[in-house]
C-alpha positions as CSV (number, residue, x, y, z in Angstrom):
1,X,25.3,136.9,113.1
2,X,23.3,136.9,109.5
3,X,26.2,138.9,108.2
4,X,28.6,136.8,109.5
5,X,26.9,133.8,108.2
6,X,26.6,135.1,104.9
7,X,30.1,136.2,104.7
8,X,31.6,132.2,105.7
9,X,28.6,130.4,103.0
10,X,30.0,132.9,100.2
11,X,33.9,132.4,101.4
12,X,33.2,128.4,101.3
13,X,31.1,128.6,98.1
14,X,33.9,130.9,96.4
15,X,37.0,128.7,97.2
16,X,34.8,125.9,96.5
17,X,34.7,126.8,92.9
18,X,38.1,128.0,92.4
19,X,39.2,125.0,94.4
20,X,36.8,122.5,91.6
21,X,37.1,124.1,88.8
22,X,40.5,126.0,89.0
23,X,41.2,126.4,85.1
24,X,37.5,128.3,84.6
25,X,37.8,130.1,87.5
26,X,41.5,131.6,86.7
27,X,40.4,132.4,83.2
28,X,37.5,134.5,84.5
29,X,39.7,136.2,87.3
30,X,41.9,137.0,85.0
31,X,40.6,139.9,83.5
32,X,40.2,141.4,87.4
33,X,43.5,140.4,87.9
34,X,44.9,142.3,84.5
35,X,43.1,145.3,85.4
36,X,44.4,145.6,88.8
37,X,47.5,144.6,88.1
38,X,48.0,147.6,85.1
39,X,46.2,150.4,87.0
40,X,48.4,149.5,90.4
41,X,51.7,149.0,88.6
42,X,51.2,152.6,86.3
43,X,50.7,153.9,90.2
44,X,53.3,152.1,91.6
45,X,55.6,153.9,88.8
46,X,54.5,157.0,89.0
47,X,54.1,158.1,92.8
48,X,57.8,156.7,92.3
49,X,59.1,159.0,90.0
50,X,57.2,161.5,91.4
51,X,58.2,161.0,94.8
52,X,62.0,160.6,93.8
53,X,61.5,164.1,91.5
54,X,59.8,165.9,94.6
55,X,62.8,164.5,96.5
56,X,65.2,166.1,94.3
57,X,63.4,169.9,94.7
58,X,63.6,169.1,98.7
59,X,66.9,171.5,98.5
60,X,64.9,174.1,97.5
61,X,63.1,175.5,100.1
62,X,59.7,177.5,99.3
63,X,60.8,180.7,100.8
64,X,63.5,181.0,97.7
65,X,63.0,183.3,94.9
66,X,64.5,182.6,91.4
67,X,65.3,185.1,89.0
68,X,66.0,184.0,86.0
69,X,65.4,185.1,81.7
70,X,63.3,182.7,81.8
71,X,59.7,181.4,83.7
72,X,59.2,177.9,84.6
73,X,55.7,178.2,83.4
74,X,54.7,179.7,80.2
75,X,51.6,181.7,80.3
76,X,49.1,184.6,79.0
77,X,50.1,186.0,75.6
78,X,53.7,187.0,75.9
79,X,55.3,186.6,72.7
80,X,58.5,183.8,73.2
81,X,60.7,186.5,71.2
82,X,60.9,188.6,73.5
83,X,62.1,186.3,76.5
84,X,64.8,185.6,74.4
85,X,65.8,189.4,73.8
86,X,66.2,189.5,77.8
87,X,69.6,189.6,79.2
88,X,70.8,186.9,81.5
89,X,71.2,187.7,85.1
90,X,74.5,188.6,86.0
91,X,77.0,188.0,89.2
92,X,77.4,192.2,88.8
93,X,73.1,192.1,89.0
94,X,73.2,189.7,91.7
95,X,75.4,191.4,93.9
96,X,73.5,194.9,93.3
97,X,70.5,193.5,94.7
98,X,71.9,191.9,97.3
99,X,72.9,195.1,99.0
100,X,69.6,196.9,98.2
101,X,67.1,194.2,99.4
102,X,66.1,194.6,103.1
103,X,63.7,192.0,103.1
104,X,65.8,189.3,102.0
105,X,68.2,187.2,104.4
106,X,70.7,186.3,101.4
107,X,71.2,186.4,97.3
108,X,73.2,184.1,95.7
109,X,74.4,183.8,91.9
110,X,74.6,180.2,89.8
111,X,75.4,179.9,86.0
112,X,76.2,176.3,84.6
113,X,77.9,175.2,81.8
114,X,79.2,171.7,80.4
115,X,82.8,170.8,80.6
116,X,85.5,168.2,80.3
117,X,87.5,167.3,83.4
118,X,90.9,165.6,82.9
119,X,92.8,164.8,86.4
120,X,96.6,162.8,85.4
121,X,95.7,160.5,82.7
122,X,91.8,160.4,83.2
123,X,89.3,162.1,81.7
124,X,85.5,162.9,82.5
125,X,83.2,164.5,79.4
126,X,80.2,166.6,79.2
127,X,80.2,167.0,83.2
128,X,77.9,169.8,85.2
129,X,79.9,172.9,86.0
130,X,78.1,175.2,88.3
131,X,80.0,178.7,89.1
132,X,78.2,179.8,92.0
133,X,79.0,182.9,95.3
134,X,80.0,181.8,98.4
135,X,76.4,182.5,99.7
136,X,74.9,179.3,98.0
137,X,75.2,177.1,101.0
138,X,73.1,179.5,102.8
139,X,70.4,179.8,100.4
140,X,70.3,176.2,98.7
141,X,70.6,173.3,101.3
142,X,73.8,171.4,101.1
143,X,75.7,168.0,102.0
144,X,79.0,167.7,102.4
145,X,80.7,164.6,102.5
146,X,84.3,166.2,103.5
147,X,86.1,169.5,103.3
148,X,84.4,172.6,103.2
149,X,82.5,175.3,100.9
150,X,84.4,178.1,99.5
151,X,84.2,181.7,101.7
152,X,84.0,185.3,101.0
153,X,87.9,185.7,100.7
154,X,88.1,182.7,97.9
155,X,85.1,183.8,96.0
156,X,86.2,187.3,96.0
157,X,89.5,186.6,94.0
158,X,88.2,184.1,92.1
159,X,90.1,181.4,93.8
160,X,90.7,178.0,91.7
161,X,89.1,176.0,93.8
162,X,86.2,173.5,93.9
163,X,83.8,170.8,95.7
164,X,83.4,167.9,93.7
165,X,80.1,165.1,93.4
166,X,80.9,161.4,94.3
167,X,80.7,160.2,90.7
168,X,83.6,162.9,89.6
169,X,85.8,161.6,92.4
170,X,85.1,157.8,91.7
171,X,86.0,158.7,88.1
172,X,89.0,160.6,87.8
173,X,90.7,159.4,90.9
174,X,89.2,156.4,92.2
175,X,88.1,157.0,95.8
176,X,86.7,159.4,97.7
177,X,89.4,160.8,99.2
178,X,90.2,163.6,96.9
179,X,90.6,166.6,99.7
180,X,93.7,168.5,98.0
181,X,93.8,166.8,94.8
182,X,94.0,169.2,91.5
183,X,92.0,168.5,88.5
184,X,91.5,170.2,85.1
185,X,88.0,172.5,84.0
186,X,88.1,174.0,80.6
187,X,92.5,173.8,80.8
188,X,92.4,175.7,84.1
189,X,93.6,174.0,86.9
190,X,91.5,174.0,90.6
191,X,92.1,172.3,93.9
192,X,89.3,170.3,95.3
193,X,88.5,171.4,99.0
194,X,85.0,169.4,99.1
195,X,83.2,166.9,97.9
196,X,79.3,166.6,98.2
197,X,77.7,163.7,100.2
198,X,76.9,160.5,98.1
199,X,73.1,160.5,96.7
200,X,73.2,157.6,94.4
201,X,71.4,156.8,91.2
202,X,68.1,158.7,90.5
203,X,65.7,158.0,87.0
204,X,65.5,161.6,87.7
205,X,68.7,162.5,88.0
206,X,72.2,161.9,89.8
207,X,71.5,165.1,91.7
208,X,75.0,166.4,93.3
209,X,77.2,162.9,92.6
210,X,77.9,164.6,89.1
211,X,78.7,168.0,89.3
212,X,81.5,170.6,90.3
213,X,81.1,174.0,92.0
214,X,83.4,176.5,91.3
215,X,83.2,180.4,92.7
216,X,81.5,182.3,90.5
217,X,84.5,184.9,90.0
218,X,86.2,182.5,88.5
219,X,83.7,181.7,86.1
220,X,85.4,184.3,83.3
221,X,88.4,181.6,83.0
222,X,86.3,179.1,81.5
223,X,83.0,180.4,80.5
224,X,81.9,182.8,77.7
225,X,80.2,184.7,80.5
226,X,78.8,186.4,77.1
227,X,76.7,183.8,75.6
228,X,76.0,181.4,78.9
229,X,72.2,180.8,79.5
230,X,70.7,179.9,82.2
231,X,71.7,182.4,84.9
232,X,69.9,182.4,88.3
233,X,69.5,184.6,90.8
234,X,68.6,183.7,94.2
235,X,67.0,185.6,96.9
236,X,65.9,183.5,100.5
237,X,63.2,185.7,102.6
238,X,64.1,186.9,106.0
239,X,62.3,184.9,109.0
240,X,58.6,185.7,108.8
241,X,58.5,187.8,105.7
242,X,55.9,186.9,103.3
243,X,57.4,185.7,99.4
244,X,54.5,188.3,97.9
245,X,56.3,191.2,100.4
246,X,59.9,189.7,98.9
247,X,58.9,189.6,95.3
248,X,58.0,193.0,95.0
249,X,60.7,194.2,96.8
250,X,62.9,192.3,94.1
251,X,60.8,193.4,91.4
252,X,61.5,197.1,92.1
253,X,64.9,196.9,93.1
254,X,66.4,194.7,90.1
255,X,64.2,197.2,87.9
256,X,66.5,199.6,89.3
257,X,69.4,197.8,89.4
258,X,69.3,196.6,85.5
259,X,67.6,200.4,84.5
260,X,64.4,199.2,83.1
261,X,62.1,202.8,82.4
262,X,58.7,203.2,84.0
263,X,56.0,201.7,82.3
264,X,58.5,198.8,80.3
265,X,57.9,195.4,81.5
266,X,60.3,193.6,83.5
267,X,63.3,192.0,81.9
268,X,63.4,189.6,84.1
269,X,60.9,186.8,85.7
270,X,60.3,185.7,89.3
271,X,59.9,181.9,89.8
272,X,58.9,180.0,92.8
273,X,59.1,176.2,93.1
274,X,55.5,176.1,93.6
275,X,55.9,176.5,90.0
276,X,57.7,173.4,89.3
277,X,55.9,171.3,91.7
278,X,52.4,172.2,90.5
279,X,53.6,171.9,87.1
280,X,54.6,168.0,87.5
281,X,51.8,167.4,89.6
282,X,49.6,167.9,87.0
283,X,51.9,165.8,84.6
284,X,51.5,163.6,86.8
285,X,48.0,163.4,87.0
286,X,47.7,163.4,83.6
287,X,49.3,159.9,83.1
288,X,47.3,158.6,86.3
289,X,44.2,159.3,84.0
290,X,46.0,157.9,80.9
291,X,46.3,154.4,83.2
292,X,43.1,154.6,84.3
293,X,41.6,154.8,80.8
294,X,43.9,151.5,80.1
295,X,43.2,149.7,83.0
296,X,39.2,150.3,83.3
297,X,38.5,148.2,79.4
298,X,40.3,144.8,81.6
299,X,38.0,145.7,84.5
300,X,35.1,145.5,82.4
301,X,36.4,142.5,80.4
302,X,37.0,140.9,83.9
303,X,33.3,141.8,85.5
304,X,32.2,140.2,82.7
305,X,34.0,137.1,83.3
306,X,33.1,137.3,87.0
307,X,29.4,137.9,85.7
308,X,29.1,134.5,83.0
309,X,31.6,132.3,86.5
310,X,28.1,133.7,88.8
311,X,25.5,133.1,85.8
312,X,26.9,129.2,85.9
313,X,26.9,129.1,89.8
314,X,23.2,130.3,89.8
315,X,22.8,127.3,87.5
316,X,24.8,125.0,89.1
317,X,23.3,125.5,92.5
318,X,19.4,126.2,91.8
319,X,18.2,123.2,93.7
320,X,20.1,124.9,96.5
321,X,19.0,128.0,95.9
322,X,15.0,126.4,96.0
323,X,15.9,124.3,99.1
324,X,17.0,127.7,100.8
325,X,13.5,129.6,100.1
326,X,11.4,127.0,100.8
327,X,12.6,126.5,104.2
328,X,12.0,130.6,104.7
329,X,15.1,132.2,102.7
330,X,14.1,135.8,101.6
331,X,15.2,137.0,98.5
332,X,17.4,139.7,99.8
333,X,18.9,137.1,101.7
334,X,19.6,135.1,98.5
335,X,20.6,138.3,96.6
336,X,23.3,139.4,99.2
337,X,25.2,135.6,99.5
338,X,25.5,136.0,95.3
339,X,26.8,139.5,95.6
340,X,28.8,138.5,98.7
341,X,30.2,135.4,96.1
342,X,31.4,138.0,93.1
343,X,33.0,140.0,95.7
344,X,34.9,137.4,97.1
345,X,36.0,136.0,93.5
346,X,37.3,139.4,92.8
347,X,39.2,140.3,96.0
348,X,41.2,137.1,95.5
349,X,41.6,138.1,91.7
350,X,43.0,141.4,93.7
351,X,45.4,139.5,96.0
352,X,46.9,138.3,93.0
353,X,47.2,141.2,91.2
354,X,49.0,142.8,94.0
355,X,51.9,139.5,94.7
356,X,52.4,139.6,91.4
357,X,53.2,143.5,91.3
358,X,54.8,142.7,94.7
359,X,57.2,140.8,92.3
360,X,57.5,142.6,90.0
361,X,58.7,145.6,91.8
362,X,61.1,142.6,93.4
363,X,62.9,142.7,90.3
364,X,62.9,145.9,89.1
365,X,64.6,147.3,92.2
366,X,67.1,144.7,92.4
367,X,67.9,145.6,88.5
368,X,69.4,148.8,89.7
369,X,67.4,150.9,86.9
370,X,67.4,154.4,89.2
371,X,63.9,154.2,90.2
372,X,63.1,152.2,93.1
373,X,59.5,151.2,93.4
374,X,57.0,151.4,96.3
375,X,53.2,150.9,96.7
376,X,51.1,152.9,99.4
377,X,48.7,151.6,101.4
378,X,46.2,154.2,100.0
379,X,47.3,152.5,96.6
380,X,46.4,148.9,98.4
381,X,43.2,150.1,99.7
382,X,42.0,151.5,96.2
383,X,43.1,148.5,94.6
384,X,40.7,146.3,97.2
385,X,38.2,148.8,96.8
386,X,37.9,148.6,93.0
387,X,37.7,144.8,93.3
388,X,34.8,145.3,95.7
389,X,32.8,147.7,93.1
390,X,33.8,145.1,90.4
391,X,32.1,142.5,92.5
392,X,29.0,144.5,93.3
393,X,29.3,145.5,89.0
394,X,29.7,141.5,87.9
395,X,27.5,139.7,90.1
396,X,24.3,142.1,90.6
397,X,22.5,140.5,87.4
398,X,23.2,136.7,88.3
399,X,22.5,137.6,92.2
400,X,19.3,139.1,91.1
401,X,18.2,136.4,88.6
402,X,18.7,134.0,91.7
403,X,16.8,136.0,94.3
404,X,14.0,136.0,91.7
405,X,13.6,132.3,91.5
406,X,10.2,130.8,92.7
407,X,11.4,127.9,95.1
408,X,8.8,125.2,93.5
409,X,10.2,125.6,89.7
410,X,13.7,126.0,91.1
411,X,13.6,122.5,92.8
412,X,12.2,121.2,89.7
413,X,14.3,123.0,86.9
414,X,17.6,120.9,88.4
């Protein structure tokens, strides 16, 4: 019942001086408010974007291998020279493997390159070109909005044809009902027999909207399959094999394949999306740090406003404060309704932080800027919880100089 006690006198003190002096008790919530309100919205945008960028690796499943010239992460002392003296993976390397591996359940080969589209009179620059074998849907996961993926037959004799992203078909024909339509890659001429689900707009990216997929035999038409970079290999483990089982399989059969001598390194490199996703976690976590370091100096500014808004209650109320010990009021008793006070002052300096970022995210998601803005309740609850520990911070000094009053001078200092 004490605690409960203690908990209503600080709540009707609290509001009682935000309620009488509202202009002196916004200033000094302020700087709560501020540092709340930075350290919440720098979350708020970055569990966003890296939400939506974790989204966009959710096609690639972690039981995929990815050779490729490159690594995703740089490491050790490898000189940089010599990645680039590798030679891209090749369809010819791709489909080698493929029939070597016995631990994989399919390969697939992807090069991209950048091309103009032109269907009639329109025209669509710079777009995604992705040549790719018929195996992809069964290695990458895949949404299609209508028509079908190329087969074996198609991607055998190089086929002109192609599935098409939403923003292509918006662009050059104006719907998306494009199923048999011809457009224009590099001068050659394909029919469109797909077209990949709608995604929308992404800060990240527009994921498959923009982008066509060709077979990958008919990638010589239009590419300088001598100078593209880029290539990827990718190998998808059999039910229940292990990726370390899988990656040394692929190590020693694409040695063989591509004739690299015993005792050479690889020419090659193996790449997981572990990779990628441990790699912009700790990007991530990075800038989370980075906000933190901004947000903590208004925390302090604002415990010290809460601190000088309890110095002048203590002052205000230290016939009170007499009153209370001389009919029995302990000190700790004292101490605790102060502290209880600071809290309360900076959990409402809290609540406001949070409706005004509740706002804010308001308008930036109905601005359509490609990042769509969320707050966790974890985020929430660390939010209230640094307002607590800024409480407990700003009023320990002023709780303590009350508890410390003698009752006698206390009633007569007012």
């Amino acid at each position: 019942m004490m605690w409960l006690r203690l908990l209503r006198e600080s709540l009707s003190f609290a509001w009682s001086a935000i309620v009488v002096n509202k202009l002196r008790t916004l200033l000094s919530l302020l700087g709560v408010m501020v540092g709340i309100f930075v350290i919440s919205s720098i979350f708020a945008v970055v569990d966003s974007m890296e939400e939506d960028l974790m989204e966009s690796f959710s096609i690639l499943d972690d039981d995929v291998l990815f050779v490729s010239k490159w690594p995703w992460s740089m490491g050790g002392d490898y000189p940089w020279w010599k990645y680039v003296q590798r030679r891209e993976p090749s369809l010819n390397d791709s489909e080698e493997l493929a029939g070597r591996l016995t631990q994989a359940s399919d390969v697939s080969f992807q090069m991209k390159g950048m091309f103009n589209l032109e269907a009639s009179e329109n025209a669509y620059p710079n777009v995604p070109v992705a040549a790719v074998s018929h195996t992809y849907p069964d290695v990458i996961s895949l949404d299609l909005a209508s028509g079908r993926f190329f087969n074996g037959s198609e991607s055998a004799s190089g086929t002109p044809v192609a599935i098409v992203g939403y923003d292509i078909a918006m662009n050059l024909f104006g719907s998306e009902e494009v199923l048999g339509q011809k457009l224009k890659i590099g001068g050659k001429r394909v029919e469109i027999i797909g077209t990949f689900a709608h995604q929308g707009e992404s800060m990240i990216s527009n994921g498959f909207d923009e982008i066509v997929m060709v077979p990958a035999t008919f990638a010589p038409r239009i590419f300088d399959t001598r100078n593209v970079d880029g290539n990827s290999i990718m190998v998808k483990a059999s039910p229940g094999i292990e990726m370390g089982i899988l990656k040394d399989e692929v190590i020693q059969q694409l040695r063989s394949v591509r004739r690299v001598r015993p005792g050479n390194e690889n020419d090659f490199s193996i790449n997981q999306i572990e990779m990628l996703t441990s790699i912009i976690s700790s990007i991530f976590t990075q800038v989370e740090l980075g906000g933190w370091f901004i947000a903590i100096f208004a925390i302090l500014v604002g415990c010290f406003s809460i601190a000088n808004i309890m110095f002048v209650s203590v002052r205000e109320r230290t016939k009170i404060i007499g009153v209370q010990k001389a009919l029995g009021a302990k000190s700790s008793f004292i101490l605790i309704q102060f502290l209880f006070e600071a809290i309360v002052l900076c959990v409402f300096g809290a609540i406001l932080a949070l409706l005004a970022l509740e706002f804010l995210m308001f308008i930036v998601n109905m601005s359509e800027l490609g990042i769509t803005l969320r707050v966790s309740f974890d985020r929430v609850m660390m939010a209230m919880s640094i307002a607590v520990i800024s409480g407990l911070v700003a009023g320990i000094a002023p709780a303590l100089s009350a508890s410390r009053m003698p009752p006698v001078e206390a009633m007569r200092s007012y």
